[in-house]
C-alpha positions as CSV (number, residue, x, y, z in Angstrom):
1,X,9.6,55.0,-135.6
2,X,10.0,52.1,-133.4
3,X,6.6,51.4,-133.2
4,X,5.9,51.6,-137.0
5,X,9.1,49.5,-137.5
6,X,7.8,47.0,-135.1
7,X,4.3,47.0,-136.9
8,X,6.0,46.8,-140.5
9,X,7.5,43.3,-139.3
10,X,4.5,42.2,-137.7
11,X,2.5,42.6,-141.0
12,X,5.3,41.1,-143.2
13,X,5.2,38.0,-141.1
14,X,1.3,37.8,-141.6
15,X,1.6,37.9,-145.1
16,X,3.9,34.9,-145.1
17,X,1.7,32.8,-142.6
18,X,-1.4,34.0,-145.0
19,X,1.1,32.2,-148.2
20,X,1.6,29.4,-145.9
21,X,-2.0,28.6,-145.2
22,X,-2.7,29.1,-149.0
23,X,-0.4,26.9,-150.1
24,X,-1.3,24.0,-147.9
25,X,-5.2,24.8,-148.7
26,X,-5.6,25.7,-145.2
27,X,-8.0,28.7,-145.0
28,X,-6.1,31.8,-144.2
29,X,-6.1,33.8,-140.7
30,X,-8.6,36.8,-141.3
31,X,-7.3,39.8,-139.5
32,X,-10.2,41.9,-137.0
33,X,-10.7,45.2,-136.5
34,X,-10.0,45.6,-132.9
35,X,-12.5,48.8,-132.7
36,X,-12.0,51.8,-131.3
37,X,-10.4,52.1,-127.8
38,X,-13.1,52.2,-125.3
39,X,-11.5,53.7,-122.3
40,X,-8.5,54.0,-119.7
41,X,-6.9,50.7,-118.7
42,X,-8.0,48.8,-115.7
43,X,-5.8,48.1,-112.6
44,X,-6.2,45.6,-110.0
45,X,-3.6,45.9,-107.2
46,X,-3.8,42.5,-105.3
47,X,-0.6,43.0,-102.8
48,X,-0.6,44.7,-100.3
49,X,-3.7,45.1,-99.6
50,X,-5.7,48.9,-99.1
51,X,-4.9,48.9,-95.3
52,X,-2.3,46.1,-94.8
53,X,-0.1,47.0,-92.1
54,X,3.2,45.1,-91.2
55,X,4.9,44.2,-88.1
56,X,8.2,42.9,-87.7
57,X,11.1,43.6,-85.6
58,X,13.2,45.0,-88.3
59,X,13.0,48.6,-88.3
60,X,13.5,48.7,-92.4
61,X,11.6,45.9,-94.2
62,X,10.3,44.4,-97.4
63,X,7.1,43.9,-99.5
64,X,5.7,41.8,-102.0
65,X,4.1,44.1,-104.8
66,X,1.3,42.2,-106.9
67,X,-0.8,43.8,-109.6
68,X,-2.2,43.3,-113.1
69,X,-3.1,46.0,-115.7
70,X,-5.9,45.3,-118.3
71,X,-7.0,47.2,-121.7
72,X,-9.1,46.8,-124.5
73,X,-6.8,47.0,-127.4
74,X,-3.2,46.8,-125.8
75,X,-1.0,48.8,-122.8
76,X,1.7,51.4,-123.7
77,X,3.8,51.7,-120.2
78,X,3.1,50.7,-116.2
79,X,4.8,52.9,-113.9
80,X,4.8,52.1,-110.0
81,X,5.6,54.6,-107.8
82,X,5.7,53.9,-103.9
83,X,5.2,57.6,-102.0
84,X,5.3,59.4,-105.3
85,X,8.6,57.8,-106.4
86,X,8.9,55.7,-109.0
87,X,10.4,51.9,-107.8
88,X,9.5,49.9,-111.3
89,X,8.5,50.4,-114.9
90,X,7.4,48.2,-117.2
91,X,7.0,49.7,-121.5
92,X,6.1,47.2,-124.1
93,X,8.0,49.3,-127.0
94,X,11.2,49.0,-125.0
95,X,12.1,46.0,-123.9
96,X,8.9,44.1,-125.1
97,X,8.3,43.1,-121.6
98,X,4.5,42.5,-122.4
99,X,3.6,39.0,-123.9
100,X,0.4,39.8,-123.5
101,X,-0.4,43.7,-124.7
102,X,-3.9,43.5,-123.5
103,X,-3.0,41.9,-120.1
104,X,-0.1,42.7,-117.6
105,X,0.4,40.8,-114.3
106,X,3.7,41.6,-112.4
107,X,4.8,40.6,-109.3
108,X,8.1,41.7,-107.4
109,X,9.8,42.3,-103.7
110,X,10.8,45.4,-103.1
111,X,13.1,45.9,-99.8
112,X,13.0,49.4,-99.0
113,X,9.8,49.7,-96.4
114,X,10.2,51.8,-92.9
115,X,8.0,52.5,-90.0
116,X,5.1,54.6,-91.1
117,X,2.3,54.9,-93.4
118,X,2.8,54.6,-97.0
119,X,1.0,54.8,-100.3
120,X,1.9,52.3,-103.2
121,X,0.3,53.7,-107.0
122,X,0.2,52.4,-110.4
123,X,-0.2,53.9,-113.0
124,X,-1.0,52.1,-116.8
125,X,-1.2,54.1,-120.1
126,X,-2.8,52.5,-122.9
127,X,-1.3,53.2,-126.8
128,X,-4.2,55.4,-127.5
129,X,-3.3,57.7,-124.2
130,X,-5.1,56.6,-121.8
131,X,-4.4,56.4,-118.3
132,X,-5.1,55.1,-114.9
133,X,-4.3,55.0,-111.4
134,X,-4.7,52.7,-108.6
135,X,-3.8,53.1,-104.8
136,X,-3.2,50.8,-101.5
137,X,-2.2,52.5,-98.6
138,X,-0.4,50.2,-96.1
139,X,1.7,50.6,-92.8
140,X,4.6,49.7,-91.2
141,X,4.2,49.5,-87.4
142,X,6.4,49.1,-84.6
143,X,7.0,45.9,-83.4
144,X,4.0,44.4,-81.4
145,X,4.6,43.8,-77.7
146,X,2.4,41.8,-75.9
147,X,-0.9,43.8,-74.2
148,X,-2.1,41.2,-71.9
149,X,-0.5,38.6,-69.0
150,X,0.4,35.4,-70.5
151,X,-0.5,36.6,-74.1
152,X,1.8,34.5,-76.4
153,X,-0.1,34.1,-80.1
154,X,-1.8,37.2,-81.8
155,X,-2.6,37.1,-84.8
156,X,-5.0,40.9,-85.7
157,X,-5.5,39.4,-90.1
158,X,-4.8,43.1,-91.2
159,X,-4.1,42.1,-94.3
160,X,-1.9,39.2,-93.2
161,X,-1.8,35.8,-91.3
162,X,1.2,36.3,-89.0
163,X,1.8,36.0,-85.5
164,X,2.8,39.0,-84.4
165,X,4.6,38.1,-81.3
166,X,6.8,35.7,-83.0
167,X,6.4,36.8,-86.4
168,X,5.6,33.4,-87.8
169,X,3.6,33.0,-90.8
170,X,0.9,30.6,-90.6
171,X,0.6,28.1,-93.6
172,X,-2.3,28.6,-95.8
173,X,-4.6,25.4,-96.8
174,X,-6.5,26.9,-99.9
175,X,-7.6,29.9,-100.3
176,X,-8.4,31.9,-96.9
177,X,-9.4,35.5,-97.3
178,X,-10.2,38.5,-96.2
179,X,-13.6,40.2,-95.3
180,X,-13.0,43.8,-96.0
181,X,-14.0,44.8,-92.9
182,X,-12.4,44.2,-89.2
183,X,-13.7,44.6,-85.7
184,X,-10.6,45.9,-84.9
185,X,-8.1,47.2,-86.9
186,X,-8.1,47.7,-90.6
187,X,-9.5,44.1,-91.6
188,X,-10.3,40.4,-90.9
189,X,-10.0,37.2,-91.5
190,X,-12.8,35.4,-93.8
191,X,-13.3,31.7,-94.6
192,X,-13.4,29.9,-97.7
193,X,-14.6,26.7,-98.9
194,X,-11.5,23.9,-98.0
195,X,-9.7,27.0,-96.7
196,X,-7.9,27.4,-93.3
197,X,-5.3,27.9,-91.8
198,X,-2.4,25.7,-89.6
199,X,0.3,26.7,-87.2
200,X,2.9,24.8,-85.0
201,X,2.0,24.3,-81.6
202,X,5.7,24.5,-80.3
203,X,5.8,26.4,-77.3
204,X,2.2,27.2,-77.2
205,X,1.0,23.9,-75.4
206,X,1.1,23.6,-71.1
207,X,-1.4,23.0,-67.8
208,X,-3.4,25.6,-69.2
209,X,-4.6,27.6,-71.8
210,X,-7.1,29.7,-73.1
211,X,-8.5,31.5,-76.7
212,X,-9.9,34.6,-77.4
213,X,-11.2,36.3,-80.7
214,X,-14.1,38.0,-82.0
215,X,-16.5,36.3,-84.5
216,X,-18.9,36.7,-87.1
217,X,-20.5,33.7,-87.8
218,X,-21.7,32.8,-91.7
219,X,-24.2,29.7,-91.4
220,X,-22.9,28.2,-94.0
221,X,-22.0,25.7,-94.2
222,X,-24.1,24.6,-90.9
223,X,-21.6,23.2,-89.2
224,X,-17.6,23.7,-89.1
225,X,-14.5,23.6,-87.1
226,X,-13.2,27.1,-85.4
227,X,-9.8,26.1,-83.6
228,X,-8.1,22.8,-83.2
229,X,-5.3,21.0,-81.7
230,X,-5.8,17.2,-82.0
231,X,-4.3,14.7,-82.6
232,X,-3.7,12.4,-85.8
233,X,-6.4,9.7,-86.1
234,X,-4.0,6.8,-86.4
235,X,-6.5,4.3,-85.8
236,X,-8.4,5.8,-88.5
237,X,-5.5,5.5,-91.7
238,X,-7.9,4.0,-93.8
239,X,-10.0,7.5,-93.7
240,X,-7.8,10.3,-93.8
241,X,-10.9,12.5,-94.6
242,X,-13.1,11.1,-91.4
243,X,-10.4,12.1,-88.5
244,X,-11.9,12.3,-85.1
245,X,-9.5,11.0,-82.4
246,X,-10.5,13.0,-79.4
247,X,-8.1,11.7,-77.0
248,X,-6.2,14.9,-76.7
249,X,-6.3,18.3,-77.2
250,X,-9.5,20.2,-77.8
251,X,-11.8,20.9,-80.8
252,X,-13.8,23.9,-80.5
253,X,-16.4,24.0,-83.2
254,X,-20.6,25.0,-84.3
255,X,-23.4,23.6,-84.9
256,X,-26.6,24.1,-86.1
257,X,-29.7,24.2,-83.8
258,X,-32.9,25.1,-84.9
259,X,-31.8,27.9,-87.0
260,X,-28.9,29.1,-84.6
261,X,-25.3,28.3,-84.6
262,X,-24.3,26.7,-81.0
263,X,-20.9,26.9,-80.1
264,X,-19.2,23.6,-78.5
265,X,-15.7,22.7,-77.2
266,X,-14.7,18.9,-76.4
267,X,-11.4,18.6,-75.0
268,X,-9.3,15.6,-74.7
269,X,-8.1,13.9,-70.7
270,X,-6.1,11.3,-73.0
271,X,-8.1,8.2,-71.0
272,X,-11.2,9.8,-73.2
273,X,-13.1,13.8,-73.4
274,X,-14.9,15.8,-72.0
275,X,-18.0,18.0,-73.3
276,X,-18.5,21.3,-73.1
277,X,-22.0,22.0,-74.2
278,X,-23.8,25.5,-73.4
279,X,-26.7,24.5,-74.7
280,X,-29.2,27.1,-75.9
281,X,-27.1,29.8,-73.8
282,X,-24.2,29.1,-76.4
283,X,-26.6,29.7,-79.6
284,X,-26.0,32.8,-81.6
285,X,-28.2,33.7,-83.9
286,X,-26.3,34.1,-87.8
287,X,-29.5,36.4,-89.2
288,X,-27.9,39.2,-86.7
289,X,-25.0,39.4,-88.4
290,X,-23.0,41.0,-85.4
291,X,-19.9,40.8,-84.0
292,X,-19.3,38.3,-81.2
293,X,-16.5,37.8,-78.6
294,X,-15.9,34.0,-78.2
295,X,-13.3,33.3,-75.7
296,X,-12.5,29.5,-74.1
297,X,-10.2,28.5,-71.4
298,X,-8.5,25.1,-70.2
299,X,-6.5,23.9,-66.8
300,X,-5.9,21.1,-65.5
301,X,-9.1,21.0,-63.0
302,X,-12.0,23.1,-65.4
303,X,-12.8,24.1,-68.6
304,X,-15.1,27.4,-69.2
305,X,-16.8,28.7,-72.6
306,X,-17.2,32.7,-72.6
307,X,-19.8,34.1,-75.3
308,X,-19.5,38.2,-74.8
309,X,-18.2,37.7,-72.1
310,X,-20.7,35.6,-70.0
311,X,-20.1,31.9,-69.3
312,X,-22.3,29.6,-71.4
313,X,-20.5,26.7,-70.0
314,X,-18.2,25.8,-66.9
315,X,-17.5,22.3,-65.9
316,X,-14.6,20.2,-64.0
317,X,-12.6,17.5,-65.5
318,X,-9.3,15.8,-65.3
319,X,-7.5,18.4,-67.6
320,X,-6.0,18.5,-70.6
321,X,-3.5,15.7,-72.6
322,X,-1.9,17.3,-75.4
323,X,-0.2,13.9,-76.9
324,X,0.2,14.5,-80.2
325,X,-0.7,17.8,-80.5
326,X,1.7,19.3,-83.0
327,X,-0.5,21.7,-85.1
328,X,-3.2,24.8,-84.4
329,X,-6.3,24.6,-87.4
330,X,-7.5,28.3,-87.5
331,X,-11.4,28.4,-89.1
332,X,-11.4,24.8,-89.9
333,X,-11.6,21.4,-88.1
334,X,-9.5,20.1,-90.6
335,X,-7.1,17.9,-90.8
336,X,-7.8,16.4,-87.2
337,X,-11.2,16.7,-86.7
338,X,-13.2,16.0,-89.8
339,X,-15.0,13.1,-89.0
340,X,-18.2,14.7,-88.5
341,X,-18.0,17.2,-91.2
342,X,-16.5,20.1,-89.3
343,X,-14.4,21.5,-91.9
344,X,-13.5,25.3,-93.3
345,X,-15.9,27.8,-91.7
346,X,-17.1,30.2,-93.9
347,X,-17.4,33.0,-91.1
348,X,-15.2,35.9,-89.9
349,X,-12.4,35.8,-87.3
350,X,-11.0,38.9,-86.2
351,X,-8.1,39.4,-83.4
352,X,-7.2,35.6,-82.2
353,X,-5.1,35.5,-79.3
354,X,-3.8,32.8,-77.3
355,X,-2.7,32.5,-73.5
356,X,-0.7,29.9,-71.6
357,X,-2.6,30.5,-68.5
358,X,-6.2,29.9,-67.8
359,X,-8.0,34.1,-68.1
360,X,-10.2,34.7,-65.6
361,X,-14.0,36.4,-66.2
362,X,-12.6,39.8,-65.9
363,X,-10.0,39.1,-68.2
364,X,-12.3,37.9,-70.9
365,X,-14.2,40.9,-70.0
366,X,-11.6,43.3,-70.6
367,X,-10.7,41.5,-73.5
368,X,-14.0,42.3,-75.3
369,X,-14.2,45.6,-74.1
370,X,-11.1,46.2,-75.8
371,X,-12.5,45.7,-78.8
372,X,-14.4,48.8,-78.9
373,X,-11.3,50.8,-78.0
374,X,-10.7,53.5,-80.1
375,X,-8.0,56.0,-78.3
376,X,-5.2,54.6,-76.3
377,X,-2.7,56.6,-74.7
378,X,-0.4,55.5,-72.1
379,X,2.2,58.3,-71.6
380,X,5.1,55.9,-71.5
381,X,7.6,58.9,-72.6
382,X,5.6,60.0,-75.5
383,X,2.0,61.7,-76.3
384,X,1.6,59.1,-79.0
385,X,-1.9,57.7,-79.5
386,X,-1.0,53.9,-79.9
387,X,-4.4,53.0,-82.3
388,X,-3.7,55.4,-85.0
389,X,-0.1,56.2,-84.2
390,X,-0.5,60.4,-83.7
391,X,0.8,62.2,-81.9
392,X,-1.3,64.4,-79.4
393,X,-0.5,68.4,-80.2
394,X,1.5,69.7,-76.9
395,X,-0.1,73.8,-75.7
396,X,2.7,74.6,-73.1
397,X,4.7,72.6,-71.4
398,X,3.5,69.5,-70.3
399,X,5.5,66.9,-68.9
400,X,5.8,63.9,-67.5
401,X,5.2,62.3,-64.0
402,X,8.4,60.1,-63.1
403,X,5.8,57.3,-61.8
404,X,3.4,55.3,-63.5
405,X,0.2,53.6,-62.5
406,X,1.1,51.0,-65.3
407,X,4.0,51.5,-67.8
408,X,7.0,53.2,-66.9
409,X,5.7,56.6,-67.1
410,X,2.5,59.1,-66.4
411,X,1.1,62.5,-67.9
412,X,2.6,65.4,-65.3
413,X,0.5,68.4,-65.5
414,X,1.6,72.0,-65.5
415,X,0.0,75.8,-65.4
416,X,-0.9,76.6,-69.1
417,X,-0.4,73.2,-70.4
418,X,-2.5,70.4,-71.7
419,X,-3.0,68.5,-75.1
420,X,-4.8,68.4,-77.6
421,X,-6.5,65.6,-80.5
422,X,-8.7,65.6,-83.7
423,X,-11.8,63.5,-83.1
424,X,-12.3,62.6,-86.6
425,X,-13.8,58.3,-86.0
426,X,-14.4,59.2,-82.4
427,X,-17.7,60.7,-81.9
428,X,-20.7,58.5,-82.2
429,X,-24.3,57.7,-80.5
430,X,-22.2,56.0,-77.3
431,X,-18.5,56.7,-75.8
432,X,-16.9,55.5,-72.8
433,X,-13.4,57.4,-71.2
434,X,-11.4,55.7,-68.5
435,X,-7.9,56.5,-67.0
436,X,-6.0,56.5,-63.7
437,X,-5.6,59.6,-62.2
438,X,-3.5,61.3,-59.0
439,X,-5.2,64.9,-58.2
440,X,-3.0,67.8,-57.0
441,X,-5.5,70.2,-55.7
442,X,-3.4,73.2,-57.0
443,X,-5.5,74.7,-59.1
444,X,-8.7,74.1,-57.3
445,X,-10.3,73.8,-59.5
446,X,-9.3,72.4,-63.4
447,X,-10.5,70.8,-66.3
448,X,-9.7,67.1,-67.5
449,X,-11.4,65.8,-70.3
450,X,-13.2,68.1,-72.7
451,X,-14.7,67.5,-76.0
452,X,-17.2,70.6,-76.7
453,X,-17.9,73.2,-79.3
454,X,-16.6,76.7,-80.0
455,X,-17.9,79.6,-78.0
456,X,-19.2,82.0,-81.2
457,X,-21.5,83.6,-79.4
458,X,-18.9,84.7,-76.9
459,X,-16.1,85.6,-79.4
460,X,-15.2,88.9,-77.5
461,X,-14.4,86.6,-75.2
462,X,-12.0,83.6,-76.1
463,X,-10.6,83.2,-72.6
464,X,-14.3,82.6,-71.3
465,X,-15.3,80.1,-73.1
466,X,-18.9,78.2,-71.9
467,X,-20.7,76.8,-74.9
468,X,-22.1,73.3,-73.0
469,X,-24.9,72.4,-76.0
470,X,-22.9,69.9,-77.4
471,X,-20.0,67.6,-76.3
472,X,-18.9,66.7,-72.7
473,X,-16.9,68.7,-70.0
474,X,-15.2,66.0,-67.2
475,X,-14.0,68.9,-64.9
476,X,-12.8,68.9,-60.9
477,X,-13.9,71.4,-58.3
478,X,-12.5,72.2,-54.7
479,X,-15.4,71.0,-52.1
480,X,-14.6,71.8,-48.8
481,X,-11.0,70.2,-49.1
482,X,-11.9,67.8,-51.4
483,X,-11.8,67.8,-55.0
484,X,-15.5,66.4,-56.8
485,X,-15.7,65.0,-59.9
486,X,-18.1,66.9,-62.3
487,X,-19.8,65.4,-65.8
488,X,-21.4,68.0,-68.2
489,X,-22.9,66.8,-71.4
490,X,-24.2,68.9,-74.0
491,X,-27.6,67.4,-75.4
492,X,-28.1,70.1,-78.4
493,X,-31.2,71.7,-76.9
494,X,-29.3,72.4,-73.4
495,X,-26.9,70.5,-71.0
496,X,-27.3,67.9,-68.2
497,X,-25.6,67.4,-65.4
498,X,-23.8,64.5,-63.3
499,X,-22.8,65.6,-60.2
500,X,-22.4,62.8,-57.9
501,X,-21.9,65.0,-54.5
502,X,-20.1,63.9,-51.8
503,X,-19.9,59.9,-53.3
504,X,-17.5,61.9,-56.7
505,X,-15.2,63.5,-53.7
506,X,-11.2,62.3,-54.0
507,X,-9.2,63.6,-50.9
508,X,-5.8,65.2,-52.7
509,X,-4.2,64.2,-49.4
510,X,-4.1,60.4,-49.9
511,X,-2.0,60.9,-52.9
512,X,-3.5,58.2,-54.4
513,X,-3.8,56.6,-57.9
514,X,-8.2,56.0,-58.8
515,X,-9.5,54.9,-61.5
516,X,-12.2,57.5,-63.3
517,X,-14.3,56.5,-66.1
518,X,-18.0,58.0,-67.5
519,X,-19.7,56.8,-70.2
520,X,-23.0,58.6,-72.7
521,X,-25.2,57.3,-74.4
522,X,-28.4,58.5,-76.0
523,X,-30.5,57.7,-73.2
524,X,-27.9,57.9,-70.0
525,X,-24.9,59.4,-68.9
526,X,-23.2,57.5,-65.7
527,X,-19.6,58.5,-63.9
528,X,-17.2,56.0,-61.9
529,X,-14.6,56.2,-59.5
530,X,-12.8,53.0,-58.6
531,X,-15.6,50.9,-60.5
532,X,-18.4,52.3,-58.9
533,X,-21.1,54.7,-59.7
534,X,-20.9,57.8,-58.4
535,X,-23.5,59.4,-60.5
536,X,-25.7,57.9,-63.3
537,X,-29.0,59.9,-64.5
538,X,-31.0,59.8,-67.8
539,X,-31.2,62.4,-70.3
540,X,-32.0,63.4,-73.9
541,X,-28.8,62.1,-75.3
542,X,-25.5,63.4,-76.6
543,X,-25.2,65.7,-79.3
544,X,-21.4,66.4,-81.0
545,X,-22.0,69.8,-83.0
546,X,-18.6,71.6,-83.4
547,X,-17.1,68.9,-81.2
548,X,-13.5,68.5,-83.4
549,X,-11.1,68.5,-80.7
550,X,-10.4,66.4,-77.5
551,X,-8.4,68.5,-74.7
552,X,-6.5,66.4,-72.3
553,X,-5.9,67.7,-68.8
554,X,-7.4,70.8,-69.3
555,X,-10.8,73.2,-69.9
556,X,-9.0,75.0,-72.1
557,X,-10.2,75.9,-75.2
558,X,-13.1,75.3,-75.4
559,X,-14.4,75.0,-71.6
560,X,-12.8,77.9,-69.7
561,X,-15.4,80.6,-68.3
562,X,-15.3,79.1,-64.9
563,X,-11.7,79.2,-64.7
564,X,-11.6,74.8,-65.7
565,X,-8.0,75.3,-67.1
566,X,-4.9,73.5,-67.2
567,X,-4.9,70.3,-64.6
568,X,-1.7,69.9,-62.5
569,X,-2.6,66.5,-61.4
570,X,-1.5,63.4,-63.3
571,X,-3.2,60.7,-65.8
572,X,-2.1,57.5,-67.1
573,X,-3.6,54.9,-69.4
574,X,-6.0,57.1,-71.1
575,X,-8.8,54.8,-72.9
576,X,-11.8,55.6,-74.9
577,X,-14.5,53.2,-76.4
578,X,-17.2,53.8,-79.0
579,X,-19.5,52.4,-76.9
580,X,-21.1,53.0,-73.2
581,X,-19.1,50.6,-71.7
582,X,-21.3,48.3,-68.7
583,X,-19.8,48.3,-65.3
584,X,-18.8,45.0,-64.7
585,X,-16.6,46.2,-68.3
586,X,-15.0,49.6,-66.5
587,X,-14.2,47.2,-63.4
588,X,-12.7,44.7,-65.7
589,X,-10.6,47.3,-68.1
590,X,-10.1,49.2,-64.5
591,X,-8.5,45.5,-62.6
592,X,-6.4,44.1,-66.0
């Protein structure tokens, strides 16, 4: 009755504007038929983003809720629910909230948000019935604590431009995005034409200090600015748009060069700067379209460009003056460097952190291996995977050590006892697993990393199970005292082995922390112990068939007919890659 009411009125006040426009020989408003409805409403939720994630040190936080509703002929009722409860409702017959019928857009804050994954929907009926739904899936995670030494700006672009060590925003010049896809993480940063962004250098600025971020370069335009502290161009008032006082600070920046994109840094001494040119080692080639790692670093006495991890440039100089430094230009050389045309850079930045000490090679190196991580565990008191924030499923009774080779704490093995993990995103053409590990040679034997299919074929049997097609088997055995480290990899047609003898041998009466890592590939398999290959072979290449669960510190399910059960030893800092990580890369993630 509302509705018809609300009609009746609309048409008597027509029929008065229709007099009107008679009267003062002005042609008269000629009402259109709308048509038929053509289908549901459409709904575009712009905040949060599908995949934003939130960091803050607040254990119970808020979030800004951005969406707009569109129809053909006119929208009933919005309803937004956050985990399947409903947080706001809008309805156009009750409070006449819509000014617009056709087209909605509503913003609000809603304070309400804890640690953990949740799923924000909206849902728009139209007056003829029908409806639609739209989902984003965000997270709130823990606060972020530092990873690396002398890490003191991180900034990951999930969905956001925040610092997460100090939980600063960064101001937005404008209109920076964000590329849908990530390197890391859930998504990156991408550039926009007279887009960047700017943060305060307080705190950040001292003898040294050194960049690091993965890149994927967009050639145009053909030049830009990446990151920049300068200072203002005083001397240059008269051309606010043309700054280029290189005095102080640096400017790291690209170019192009015959088709490539060479990447530069000049850095001020405050009596002038210095260059930093690689030359053609410093090219990288835009057609590719590939991630890059880009790291720089500065002291007082050198200055060095890494490009994946390889110097492209290394000079000495006088150090670095950072008078008038007071601002950080992310993906631009704007407003401070300008002069030459390096402004907004079109590319993609992904994972930006910033040091107060000058990183070394291995550093950088573990740096860009870390970027292929895909499992982290650390058994700091917890089974917790830290990427995807799961916990590991506990068979038994497994505990924990009371020591650590890093962190506070270490898996402790015990008879019957391991865990287990889905490896849904893990398996691929390559993998890498490294860890730190202290053997107890009781068992004498045990598994420690499987990933392998079910035995069917021995089903009788499901204590003995020994189906090494597919997967990997990283298992110990006694040998004559010692305790070898075994590598079986299942290449779908049969199994290969990497038995390194004598050189895979760890004496359990050291007691000892070493480092243990393997990588496969489709082409070679290779096993380290303290960085060094102990066994590396080719073969026909991995194969993953019925390979859905990882077991940690044991054989057991899946890898048991030889008795490879539960490990009594202990692990800490579990890591796995999606790629077959290089051994200066193992020696790097092994030393940082």
């Amino acid at each position: 009755m509302k509705n018809i009411s609300k009609r009746i009125t609309t048409l008597l006040l027509l029929m008065l504007v229709f007099t009107a426009c008679d009267k003062d020989n002005i042609d008269p408003i000629t009402e259109v038929d709308p048509g038929p409805d053509a289908g549901a409403p459409l709904i575009t939720i712009m905040k949060p983003t599908n995949g934003f994630e939130i960091q803050v040190p607040e254990p119970v936080t808020s979030i800004d809720i951005e969406f707009k509703a569109e129809d053909d002929i006119e929208l009933d009722n919005i309803v937004v629910e956050l985990n399947g409860v409903q947080i706001a409702s809008y309805e156009n017959e009750v409070n006449d909230t819509f000014l617009d019928y056709r087209i909605v857009t509503r913003d609000f804050n809603y304070d309400n948000i804890p640690t953990g994954d949740h799923v924000l929907t909206v849902k728009a009926t139209d007056i003829a019935g029908n409806t639609a739904t739209a989902m984003s899936s965000f997270s709130k995670k823990p606060p972020y604590t530092p990873l690396f030494s002398g890490e003191m700006f991180y900034m990951p672009f999930d969905g956001s431009f925040t610092n997460l060590i100090s939980f600063d925003e960064a101001t937005e010049v404008g209109s920076p995005g964000f590329a849908g896809e990530a390197k890391v993480g859930s998504n990156a940063y991408a550039g926009a034409a007279d887009s960047y962004l700017t943060v305060p250098t307080a705190g950040m600025l001292g003898d040294e200090f050194s960049a690091s971020f993965w890149y994927k370069v967009n050639a145009t335009p053909d030049r830009a600015g990446i990151l920049v502290i300068g200072p203002e161009d005083t001397g240059n008032a008269n051309f606010p748009d043309s700054q280029n006082n290189r005095t102080s600070g640096f400017r790291l920046f690209r170019e192009n060069a015959g088709g490539m994109q060479r990447i530069k840094l000049n850095v001020g001494r405050g009596d002038g700067d210095s260059w930093f040119d690689g030359g053609a080692a410093a090219d990288i080639d835009p057609s590719a379209n590939e991630w890059v790692h880009i790291a720089f670093t500065i002291s007082q006495s050198e200055a060095v460009v890494y490009i994946d991890g390889q110097v492209v440039r290394q000079g000495a100089f006088s150090g670095v003056d950072w008078t008038g430094c007071d601002i950080l230009s992310i993906m631009s050389g704007e407003p401070r460097f300008s002069g030459w045309n390096h402004r907004s850079d079109s590319s993609f930045m992904d994972e930006l952190r910033l040091f107060n000490k000058a990183l070394t090679q291995s550093e950088v190196t573990n740096l860009k291996a870390q970027g292929s991580k895909i499992f982290n565990m650390s058994f700091d008191g917890s089974y917790t995977e830290s990427i995807s924030k799961t916990d590991a499923t506990e068979v038994g009774s497994p505990g924990f050590a009371g020591e650590s080779k890093a962190g506070i704490n270490a898996y402790a093995g015990a008879a019957d006892s391991y865990l287990t993990f889905p490896t849904d995103g893990m398996l691929g053409d390559e993998l890498s697993a490294a860890f730190w590990y202290k053997v107890n040679a009781t068992p004498d034997r045990a598994g420690i990393l499987v990933i392998g299919p079910e035995d069917t074929d021995n089903a009788n049997f499901p204590d003995s199970q020994n189906d090494r097609s597919s997967g990997f088997r990283l298992f110990r055995e006694n040998a004559g005292g010692m305790q070898r480290i075994k590598l079986n990899v299942g290449r779908g047609d049969g199994d290969s082995w990497f038995d390194g003898g004598a050189a895979a041998d760890i004496d359990p009466a050291s007691n000892e922390w070493v480092h243990i890592a393997f990588t496969v590939s489709q082409t070679e398999a290779a096993v380290y112990i303290n960085g060094q290959v102990v066994r590396d072979g080719t073969y026909g290449g991995v194969d993953w068939t019925g390979c859905d669960i990882l077991s940690i510190m044991s054989g057991a399910p899946r890898f048991t007919g030889w008795n490879h059960r539960s490990d009594s030893s202990f692990i800490d800092e579990l890591q796995i890659f999606n790629k077959a990580l290089s051994q200066t890369e193992i020696q790097a993630v092994m030393d940082n």
